[in-house]
PDB file of N, CA, C and O in Angstrom:
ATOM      1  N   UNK A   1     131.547 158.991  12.595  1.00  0.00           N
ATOM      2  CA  UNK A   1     130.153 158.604  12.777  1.00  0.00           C
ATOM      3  C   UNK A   1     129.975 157.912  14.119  1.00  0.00           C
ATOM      4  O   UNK A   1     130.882 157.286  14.668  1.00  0.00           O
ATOM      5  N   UNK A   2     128.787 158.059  14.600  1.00  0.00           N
ATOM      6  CA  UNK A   2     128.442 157.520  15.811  1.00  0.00           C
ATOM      7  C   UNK A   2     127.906 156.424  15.294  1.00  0.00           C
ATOM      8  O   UNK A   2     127.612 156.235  14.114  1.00  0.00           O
ATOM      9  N   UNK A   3     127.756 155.548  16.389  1.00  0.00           N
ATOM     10  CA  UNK A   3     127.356 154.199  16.642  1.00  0.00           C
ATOM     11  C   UNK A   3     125.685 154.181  16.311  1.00  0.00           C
ATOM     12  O   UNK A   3     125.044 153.400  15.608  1.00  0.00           O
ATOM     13  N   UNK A   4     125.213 155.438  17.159  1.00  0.00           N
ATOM     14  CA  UNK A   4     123.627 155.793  17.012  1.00  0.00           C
ATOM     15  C   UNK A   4     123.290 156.048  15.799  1.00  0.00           C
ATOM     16  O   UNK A   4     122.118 155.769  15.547  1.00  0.00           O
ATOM     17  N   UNK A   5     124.239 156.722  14.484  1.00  0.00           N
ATOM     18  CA  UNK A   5     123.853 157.004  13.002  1.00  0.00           C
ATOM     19  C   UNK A   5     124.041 155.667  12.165  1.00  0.00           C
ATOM     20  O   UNK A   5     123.451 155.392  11.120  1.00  0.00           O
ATOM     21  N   UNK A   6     125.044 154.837  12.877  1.00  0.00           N
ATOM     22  CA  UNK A   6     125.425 153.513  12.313  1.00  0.00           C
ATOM     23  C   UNK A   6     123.832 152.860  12.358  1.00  0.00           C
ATOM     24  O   UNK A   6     123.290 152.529  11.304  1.00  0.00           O
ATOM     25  N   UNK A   7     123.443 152.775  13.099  1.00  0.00           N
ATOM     26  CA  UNK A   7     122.097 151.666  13.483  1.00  0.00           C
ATOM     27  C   UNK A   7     121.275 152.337  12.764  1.00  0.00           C
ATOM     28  O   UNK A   7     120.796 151.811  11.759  1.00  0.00           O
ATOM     29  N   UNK A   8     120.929 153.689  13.144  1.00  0.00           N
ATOM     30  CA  UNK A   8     119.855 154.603  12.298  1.00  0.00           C
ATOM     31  C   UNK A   8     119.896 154.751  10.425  1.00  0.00           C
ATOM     32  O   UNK A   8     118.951 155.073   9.705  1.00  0.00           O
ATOM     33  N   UNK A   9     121.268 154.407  10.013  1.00  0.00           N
ATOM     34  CA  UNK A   9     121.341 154.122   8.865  1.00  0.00           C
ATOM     35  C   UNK A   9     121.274 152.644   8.047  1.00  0.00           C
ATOM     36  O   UNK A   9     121.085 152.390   6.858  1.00  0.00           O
ATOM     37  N   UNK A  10     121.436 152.063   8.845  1.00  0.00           N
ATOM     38  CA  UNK A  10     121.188 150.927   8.934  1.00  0.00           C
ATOM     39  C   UNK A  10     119.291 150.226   9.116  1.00  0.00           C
ATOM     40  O   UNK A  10     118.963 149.136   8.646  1.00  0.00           O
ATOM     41  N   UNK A  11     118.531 150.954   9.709  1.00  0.00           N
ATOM     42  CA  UNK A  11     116.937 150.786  10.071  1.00  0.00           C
ATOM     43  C   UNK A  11     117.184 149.891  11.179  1.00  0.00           C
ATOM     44  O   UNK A  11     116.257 149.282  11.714  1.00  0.00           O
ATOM     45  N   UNK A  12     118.254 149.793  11.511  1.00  0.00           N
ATOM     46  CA  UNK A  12     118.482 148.782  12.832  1.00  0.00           C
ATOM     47  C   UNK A  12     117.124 149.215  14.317  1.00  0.00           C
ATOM     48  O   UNK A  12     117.358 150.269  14.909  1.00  0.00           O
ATOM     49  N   UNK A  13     116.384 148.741  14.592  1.00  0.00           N
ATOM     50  CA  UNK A  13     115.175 148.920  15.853  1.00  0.00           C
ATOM     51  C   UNK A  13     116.027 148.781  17.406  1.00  0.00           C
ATOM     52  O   UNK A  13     116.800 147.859  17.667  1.00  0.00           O
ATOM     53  N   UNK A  14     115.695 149.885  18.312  1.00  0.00           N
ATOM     54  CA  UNK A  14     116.079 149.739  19.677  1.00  0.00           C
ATOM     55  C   UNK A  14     115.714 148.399  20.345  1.00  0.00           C
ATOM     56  O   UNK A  14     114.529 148.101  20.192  1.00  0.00           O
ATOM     57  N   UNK A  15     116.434 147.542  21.034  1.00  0.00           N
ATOM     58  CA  UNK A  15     115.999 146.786  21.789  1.00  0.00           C
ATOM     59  C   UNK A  15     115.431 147.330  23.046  1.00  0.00           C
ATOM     60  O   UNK A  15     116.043 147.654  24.064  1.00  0.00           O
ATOM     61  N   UNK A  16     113.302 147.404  22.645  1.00  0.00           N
ATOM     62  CA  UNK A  16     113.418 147.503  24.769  1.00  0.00           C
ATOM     63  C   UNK A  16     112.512 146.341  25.413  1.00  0.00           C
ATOM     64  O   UNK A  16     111.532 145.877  24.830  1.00  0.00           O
ATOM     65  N   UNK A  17     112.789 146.078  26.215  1.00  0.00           N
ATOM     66  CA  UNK A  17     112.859 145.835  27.439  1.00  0.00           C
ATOM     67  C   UNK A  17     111.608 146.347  28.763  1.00  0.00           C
ATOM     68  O   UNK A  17     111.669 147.167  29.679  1.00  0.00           O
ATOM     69  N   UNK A  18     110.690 145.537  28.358  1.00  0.00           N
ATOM     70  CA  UNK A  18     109.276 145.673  29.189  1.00  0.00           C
ATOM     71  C   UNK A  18     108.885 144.954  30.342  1.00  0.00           C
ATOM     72  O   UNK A  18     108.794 143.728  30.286  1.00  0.00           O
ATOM     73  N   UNK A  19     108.617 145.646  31.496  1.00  0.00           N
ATOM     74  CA  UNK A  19     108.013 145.067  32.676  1.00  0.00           C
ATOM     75  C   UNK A  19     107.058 144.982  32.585  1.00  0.00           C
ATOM     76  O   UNK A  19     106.588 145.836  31.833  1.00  0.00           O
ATOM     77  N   UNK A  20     105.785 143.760  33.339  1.00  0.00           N
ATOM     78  CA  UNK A  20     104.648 143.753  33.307  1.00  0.00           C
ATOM     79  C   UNK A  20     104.576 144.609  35.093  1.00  0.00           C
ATOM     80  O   UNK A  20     105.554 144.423  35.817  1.00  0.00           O
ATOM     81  N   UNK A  21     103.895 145.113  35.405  1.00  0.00           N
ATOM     82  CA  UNK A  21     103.264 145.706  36.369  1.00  0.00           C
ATOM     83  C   UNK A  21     103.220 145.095  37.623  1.00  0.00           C
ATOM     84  O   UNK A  21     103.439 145.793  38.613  1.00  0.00           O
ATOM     85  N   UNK A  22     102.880 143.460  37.792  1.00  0.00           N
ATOM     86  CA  UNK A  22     103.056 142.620  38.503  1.00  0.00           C
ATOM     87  C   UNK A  22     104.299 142.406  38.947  1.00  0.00           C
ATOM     88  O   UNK A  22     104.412 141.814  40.020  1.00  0.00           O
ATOM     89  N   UNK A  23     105.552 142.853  38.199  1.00  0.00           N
ATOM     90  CA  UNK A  23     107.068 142.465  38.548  1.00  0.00           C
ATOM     91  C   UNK A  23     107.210 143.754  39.048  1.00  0.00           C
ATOM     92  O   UNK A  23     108.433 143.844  39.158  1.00  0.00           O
ATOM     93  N   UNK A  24     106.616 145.074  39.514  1.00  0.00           N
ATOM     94  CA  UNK A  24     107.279 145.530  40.397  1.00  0.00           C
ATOM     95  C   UNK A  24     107.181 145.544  41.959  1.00  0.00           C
ATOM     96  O   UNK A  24     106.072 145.330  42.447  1.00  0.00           O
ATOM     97  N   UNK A  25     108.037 145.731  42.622  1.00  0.00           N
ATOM     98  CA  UNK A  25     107.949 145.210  43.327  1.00  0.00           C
ATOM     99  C   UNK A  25     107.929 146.613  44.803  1.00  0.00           C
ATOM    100  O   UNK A  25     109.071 147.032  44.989  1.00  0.00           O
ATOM    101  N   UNK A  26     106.791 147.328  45.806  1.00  0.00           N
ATOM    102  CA  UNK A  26     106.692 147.968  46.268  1.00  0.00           C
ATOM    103  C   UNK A  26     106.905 147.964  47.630  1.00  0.00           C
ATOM    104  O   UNK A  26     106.459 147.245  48.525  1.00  0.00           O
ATOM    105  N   UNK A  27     107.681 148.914  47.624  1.00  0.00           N
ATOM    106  CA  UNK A  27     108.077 149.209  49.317  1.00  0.00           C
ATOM    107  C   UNK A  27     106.659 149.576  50.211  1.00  0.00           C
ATOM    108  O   UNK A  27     105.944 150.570  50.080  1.00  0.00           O
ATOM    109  N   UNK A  28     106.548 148.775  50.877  1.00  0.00           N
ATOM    110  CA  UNK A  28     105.115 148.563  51.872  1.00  0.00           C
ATOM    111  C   UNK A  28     105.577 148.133  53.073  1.00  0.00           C
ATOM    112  O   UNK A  28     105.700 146.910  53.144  1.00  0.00           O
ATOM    113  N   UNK A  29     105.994 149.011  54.437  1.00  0.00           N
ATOM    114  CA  UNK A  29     105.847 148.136  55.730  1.00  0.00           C
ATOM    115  C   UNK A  29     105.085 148.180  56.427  1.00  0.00           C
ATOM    116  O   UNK A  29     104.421 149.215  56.376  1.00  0.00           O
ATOM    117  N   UNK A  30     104.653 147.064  57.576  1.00  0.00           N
ATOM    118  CA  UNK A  30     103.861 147.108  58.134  1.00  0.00           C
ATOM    119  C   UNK A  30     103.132 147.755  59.174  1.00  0.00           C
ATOM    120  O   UNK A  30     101.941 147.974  59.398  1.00  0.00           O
ATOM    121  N   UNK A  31     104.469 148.046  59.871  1.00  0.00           N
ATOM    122  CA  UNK A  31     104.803 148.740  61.187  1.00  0.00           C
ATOM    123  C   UNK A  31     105.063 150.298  60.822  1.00  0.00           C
ATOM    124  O   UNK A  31     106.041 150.364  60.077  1.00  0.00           O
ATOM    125  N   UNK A  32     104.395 151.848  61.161  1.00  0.00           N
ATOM    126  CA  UNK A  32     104.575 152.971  60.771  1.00  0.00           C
ATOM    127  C   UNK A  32     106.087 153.087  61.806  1.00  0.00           C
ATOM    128  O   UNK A  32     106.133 152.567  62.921  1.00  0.00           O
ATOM    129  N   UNK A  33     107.438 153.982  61.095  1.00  0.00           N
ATOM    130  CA  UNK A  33     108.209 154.392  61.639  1.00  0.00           C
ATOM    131  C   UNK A  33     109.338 153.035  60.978  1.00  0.00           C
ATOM    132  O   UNK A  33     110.530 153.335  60.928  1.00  0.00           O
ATOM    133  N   UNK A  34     109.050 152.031  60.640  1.00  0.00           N
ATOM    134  CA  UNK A  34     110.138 150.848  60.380  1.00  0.00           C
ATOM    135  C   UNK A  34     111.040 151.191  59.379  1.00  0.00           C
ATOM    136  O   UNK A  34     112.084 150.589  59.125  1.00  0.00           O
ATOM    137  N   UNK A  35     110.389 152.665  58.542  1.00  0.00           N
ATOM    138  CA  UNK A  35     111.252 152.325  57.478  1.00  0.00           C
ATOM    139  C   UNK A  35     111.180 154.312  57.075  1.00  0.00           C
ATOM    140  O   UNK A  35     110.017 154.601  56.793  1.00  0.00           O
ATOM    141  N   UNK A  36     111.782 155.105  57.035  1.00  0.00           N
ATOM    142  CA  UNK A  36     111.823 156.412  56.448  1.00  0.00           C
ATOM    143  C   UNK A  36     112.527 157.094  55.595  1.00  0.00           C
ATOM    144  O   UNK A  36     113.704 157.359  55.841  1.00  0.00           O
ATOM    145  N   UNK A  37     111.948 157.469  54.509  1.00  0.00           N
ATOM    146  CA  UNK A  37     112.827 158.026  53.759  1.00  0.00           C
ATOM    147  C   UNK A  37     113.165 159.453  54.429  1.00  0.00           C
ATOM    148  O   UNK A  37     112.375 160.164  55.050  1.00  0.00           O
ATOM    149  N   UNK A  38     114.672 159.733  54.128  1.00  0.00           N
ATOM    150  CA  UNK A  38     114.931 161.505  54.650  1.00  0.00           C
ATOM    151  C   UNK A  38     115.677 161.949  53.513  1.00  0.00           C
ATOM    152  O   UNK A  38     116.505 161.349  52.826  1.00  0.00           O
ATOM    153  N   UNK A  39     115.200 163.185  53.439  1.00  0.00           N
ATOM    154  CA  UNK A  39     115.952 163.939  52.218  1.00  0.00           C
ATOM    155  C   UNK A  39     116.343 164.872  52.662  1.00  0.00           C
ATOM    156  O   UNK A  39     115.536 165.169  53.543  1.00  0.00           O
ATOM    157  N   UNK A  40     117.429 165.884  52.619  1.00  0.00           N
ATOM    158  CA  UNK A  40     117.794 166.793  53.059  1.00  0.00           C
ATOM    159  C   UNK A  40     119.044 168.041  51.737  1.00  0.00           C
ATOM    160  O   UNK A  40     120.025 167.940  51.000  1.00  0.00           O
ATOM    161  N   UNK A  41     117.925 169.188  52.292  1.00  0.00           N
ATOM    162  CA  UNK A  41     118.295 170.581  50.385  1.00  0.00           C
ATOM    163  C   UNK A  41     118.470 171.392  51.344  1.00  0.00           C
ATOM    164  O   UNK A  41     117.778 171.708  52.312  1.00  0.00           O
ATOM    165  N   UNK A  42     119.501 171.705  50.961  1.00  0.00           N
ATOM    166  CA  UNK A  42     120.330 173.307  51.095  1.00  0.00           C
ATOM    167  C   UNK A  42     119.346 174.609  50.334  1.00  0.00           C
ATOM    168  O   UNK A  42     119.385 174.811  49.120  1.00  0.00           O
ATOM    169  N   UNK A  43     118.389 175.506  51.401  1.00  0.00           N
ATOM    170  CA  UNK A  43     117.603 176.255  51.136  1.00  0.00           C
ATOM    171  C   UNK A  43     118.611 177.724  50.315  1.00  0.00           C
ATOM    172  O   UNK A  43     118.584 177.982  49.111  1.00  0.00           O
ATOM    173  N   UNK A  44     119.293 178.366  51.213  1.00  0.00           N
ATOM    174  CA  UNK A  44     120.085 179.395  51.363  1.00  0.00           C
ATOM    175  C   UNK A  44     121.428 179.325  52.310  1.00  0.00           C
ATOM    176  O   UNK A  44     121.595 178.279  52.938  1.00  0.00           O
ATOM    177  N   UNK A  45     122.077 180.031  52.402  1.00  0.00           N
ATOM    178  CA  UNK A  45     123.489 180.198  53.585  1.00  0.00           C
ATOM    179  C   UNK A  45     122.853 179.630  54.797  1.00  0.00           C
ATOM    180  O   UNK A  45     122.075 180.316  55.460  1.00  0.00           O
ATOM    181  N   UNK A  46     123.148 178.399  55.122  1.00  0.00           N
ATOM    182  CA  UNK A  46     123.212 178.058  56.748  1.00  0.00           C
ATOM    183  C   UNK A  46     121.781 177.886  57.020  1.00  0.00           C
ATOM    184  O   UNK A  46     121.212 178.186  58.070  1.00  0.00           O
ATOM    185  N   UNK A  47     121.203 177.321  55.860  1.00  0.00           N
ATOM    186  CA  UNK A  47     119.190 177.185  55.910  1.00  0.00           C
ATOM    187  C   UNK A  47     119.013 175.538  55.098  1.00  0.00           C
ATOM    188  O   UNK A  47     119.275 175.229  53.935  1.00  0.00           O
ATOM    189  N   UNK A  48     118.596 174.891  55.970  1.00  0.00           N
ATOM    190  CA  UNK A  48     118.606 173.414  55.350  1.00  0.00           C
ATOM    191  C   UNK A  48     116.830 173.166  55.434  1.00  0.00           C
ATOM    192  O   UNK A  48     116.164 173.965  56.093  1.00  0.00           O
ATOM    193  N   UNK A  49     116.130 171.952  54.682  1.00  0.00           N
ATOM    194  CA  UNK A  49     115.286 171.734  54.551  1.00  0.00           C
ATOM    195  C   UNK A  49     115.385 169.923  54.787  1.00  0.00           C
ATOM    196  O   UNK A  49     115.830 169.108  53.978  1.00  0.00           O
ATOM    197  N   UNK A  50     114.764 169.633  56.278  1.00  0.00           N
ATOM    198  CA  UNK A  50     114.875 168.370  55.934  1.00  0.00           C
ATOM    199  C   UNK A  50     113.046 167.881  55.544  1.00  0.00           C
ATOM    200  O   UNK A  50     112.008 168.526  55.695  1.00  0.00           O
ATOM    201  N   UNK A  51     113.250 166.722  55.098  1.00  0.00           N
ATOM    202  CA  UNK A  51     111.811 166.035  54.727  1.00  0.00           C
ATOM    203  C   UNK A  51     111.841 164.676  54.882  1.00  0.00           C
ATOM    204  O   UNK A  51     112.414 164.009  54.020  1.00  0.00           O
ATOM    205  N   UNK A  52     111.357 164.172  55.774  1.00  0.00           N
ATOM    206  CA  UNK A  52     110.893 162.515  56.322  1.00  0.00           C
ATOM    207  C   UNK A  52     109.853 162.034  55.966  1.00  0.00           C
ATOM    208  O   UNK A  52     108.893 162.155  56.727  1.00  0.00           O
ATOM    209  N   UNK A  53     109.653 161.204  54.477  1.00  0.00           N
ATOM    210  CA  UNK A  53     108.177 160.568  54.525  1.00  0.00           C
ATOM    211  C   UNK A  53     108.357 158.702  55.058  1.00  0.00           C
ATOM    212  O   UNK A  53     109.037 157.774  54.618  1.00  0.00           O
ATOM    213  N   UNK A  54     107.447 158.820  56.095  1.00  0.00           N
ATOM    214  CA  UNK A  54     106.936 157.605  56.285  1.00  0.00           C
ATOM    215  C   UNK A  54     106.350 156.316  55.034  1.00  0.00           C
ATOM    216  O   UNK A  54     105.325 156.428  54.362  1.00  0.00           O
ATOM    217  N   UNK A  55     107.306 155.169  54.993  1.00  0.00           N
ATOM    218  CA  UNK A  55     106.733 153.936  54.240  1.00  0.00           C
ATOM    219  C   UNK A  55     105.725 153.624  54.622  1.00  0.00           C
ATOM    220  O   UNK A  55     104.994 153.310  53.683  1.00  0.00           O
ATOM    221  N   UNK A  56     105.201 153.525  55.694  1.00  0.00           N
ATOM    222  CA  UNK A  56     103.799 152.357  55.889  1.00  0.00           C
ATOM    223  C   UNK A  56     102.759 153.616  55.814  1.00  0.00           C
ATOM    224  O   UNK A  56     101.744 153.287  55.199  1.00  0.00           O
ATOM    225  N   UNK A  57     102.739 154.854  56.235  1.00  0.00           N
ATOM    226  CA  UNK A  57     101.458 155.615  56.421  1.00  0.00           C
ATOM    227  C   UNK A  57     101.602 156.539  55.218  1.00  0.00           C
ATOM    228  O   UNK A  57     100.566 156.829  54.620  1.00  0.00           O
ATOM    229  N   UNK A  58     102.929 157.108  54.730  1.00  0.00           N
ATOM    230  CA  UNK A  58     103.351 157.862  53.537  1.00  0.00           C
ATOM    231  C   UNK A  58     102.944 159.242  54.444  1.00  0.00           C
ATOM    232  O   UNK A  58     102.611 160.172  53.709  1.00  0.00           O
ATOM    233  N   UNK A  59     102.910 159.524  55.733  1.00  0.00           N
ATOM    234  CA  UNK A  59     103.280 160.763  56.196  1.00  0.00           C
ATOM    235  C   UNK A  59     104.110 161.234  56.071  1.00  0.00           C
ATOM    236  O   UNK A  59     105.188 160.705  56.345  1.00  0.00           O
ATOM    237  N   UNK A  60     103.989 162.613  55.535  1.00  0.00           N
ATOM    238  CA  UNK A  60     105.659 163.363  55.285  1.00  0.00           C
ATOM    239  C   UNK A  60     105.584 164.674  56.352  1.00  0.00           C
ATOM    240  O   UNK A  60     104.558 165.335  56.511  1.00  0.00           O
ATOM    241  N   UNK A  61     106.814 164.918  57.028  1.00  0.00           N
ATOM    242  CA  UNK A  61     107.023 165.914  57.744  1.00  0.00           C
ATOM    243  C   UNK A  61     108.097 166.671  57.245  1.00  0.00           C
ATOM    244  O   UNK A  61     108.970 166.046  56.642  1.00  0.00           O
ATOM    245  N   UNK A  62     108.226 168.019  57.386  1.00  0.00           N
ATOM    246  CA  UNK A  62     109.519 169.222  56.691  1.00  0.00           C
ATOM    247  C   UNK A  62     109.370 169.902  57.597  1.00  0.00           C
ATOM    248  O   UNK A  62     108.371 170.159  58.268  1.00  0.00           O
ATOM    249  N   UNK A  63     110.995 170.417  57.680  1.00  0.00           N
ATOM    250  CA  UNK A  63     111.101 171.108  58.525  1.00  0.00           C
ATOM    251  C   UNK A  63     112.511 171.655  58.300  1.00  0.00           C
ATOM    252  O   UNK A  63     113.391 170.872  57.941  1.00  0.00           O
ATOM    253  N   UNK A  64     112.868 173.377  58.552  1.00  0.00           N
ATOM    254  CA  UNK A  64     114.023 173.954  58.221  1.00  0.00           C
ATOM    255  C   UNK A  64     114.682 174.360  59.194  1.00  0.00           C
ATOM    256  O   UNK A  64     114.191 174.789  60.238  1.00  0.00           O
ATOM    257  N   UNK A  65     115.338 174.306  59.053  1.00  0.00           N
ATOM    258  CA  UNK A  65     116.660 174.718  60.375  1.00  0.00           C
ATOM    259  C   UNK A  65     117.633 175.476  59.739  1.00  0.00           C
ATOM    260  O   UNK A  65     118.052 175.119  58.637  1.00  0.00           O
ATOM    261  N   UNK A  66     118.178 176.790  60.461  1.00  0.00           N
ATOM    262  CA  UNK A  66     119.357 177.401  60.172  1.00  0.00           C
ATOM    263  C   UNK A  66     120.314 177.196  60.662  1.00  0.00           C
ATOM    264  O   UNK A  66     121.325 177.810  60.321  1.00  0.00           O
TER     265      UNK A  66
END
């Protein structure tokens, strides 16, 4: 038996664990360019896809290269 049928046979309740909205906490800079996310996917053979979105303006640029 699992641990998960143990509790479930038991009526044992999940402990969760709630944030109020106010505790999160958001990536915002001030300055455009201070901060960029880059992601970068393998399209096909020797074909990449990169993608840069900007934190402060949330501009995103893509662009593929072979």
């Amino acid at each position: 038996m699992t641990v998960w049928r143990v509790l479930k046979n038991h009526q044992v309740k999940a402990v969760v664990k709630r944030r109020k909205k106010s505790d999160y906490i958001r990536y915002g800079k001030e300055i455009p360019g201070e901060r960029v996310q880059l992601d970068v996917m393998k399209v096909r053979n020797r074909a990449y896809q990169f993608t840069a979105i900007d934190d402060c303006t949330c501009l995103r640029t893509i662009r593929v290269s072979q």
